[in-house]
C-alpha positions in Angstrom: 6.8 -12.2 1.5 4.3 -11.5 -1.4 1.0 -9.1 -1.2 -1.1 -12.1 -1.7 0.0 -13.4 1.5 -0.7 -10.0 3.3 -3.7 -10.0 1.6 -4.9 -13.6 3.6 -2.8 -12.7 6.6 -4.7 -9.4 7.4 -7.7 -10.6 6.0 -7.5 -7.6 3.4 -10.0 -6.7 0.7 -8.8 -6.9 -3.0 -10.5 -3.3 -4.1 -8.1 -3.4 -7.3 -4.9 -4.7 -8.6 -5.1 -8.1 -8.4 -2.8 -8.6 -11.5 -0.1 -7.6 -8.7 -0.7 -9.8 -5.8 2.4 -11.3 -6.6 5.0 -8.4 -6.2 7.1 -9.1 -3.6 7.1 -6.3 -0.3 10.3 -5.0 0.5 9.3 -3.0 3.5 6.1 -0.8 5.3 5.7 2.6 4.9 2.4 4.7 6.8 1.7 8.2 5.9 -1.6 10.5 4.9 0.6 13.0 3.1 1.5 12.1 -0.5 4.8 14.2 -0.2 5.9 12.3 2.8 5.1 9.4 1.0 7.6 10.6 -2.1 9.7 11.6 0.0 10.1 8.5 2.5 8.6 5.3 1.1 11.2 2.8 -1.3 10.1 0.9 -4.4 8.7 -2.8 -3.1 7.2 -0.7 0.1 3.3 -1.5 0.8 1.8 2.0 1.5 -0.8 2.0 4.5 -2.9 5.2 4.1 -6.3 6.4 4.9 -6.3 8.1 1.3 -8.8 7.1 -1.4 -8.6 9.2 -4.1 -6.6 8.5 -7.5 -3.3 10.2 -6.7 -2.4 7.4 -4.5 -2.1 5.1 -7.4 -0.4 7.9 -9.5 2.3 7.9 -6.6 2.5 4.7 -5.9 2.9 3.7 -9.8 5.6 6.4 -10.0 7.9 4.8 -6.6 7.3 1.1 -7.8 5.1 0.0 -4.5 3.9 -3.1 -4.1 0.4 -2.0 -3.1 -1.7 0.0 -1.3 -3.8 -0.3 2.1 -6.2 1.9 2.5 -7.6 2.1 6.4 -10.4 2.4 8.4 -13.1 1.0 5.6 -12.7 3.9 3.8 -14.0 3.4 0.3 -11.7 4.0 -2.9 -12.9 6.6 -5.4 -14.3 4.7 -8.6 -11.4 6.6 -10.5 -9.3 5.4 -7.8 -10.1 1.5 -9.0 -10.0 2.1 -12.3 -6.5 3.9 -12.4 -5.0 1.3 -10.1 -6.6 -1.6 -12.3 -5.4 0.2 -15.5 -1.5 0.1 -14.2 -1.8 -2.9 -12.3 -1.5 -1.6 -8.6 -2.7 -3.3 -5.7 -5.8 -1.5 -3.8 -6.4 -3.5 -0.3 -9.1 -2.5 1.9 -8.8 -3.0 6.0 -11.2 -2.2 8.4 -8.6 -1.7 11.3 -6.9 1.4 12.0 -4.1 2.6 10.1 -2.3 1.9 14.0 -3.5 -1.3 14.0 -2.3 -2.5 10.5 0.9 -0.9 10.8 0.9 -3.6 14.0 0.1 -6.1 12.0 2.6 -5.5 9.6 5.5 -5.3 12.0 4.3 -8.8 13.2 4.4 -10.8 9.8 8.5 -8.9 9.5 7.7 -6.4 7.2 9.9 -3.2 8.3 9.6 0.5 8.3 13.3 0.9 7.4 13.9 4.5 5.5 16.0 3.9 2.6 19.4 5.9 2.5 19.0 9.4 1.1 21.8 9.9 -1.7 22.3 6.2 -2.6 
């Protein structure tokens, strides 16, 4: 499954990124924290987050994810659109909780697998 599908699926916002509505999503990963995020999310992995600001595309540049859903119609940072547009990262935007998407997610397939530490 590609972002772009998501994207119609959930009836997501395109905030930023578009250039990557093509990657293809490997798995689900939910968290607030940005260490649990580097810590537990896998390259291909769309992020579900109520975070706005501009580290999230920093982080999720640096692990390779293929986007971003930020929750609850919280409002990216402007810096937050630019950075993402600037490396090409997907910024969706959901009005549903970040419970709800997660949901969603799990319906359309998409897994919350942890990848193996050490490999």
């Amino acid at each position: 499954m590609i972002v772009n599908e998501i994207v119609e699926a959930l009836g997501l916002t395109v905030a930023a990124g578009a250039q990557g509505l093509e990657r293809e999503i490997t798995g689900g990963y939910a968290a607030d924290l940005l260490s649990c995020v580097m810590a537990g999310a896998a390259a291909g992995n769309l992020w579900v987050t109520l975070q706005a600001h501009p580290n999230i595309v920093a982080v999720a540049d640096l692990l390779g994810l293929a986007g971003v859903i930020i929750t609850e119609g919280a409002a990216p940072e402007p810096m937050t659109v630019s950075r993402a547009e600037e490396r090409g990262v997907p910024i969706l935007l959901a009005q549903e909780t970040t419970y709800t998407v997660v949901a969603r997610l799990a319906e359309r397939g998409i897994s919350g697998n942890r990848p193996a530490r050490g490999a």
